[in-house]
C-alpha positions, 0 to 999 in steps of 0.5 A, a space after each residue: 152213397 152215389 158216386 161222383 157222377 150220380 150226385 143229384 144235387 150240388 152241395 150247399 155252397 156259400 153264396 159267392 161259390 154257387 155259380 161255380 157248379 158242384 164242386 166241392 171247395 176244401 177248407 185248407 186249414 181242417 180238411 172239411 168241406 166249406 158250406 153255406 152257413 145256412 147248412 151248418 145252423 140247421 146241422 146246428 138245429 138238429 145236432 145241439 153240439 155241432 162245431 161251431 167253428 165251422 158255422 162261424 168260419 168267415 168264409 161260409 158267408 163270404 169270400 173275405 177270410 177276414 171279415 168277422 161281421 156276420 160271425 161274430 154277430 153270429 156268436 152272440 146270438 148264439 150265446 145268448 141262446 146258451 150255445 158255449 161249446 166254442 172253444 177259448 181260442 176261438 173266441 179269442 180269434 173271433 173276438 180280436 179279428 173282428 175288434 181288428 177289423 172295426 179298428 182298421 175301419 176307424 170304428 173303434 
């Protein structure tokens, strides 16, 4: 509860914004913060039902919005620990994107 001027810590940036000071980056899509993805598994630990989407948001982990690696990869580990509360569209949208990025990379 201190303002904008007392912050005694930056808040937990991806790793290619940390540099960038205490700024805090708006997702454009929900209005929400973007954190590290760190920050949103241990959220994740502590609150069983956290939205995934924001933990499996590409860019929580790097700058390309279209890089599914890591979250899709992500997903699964998460699924097989009985984590389901990732709605059905967006796992439409993890799983084509990431089939897509593979396929323009010539690994299908």
């Amino acid at each position: 509860n201190t303002s904008e001027c007392e912050k005694y810590a930056c808040c937990p940036l991806p790793p290619y914004l940390e540099d960038s000071g205490c700024v805090i980056e708006e997702d454009d899509n929900a209005g929400r913060p973007l954190r590290d993805v760190c920050f949103h598994l241990l959220k994740l630990y502590s609150d069983r039902c956290y939205d995934l989407d924001q933990l499996l948001d590409p860019r929580s982990v790097t700058s390309d919005p279209l890089d599914f690696r890591l979250s899709w990869h992500l997903w699964e580990v998460l699924r097989a620990l009985n984590y389901s509360h990732l709605s059905q569209q967006s796992r439409g949208v993890l799983n084509t994107s990431f089939a897509a990025q593979l396929e323009s990379e010539g690994l299908w």
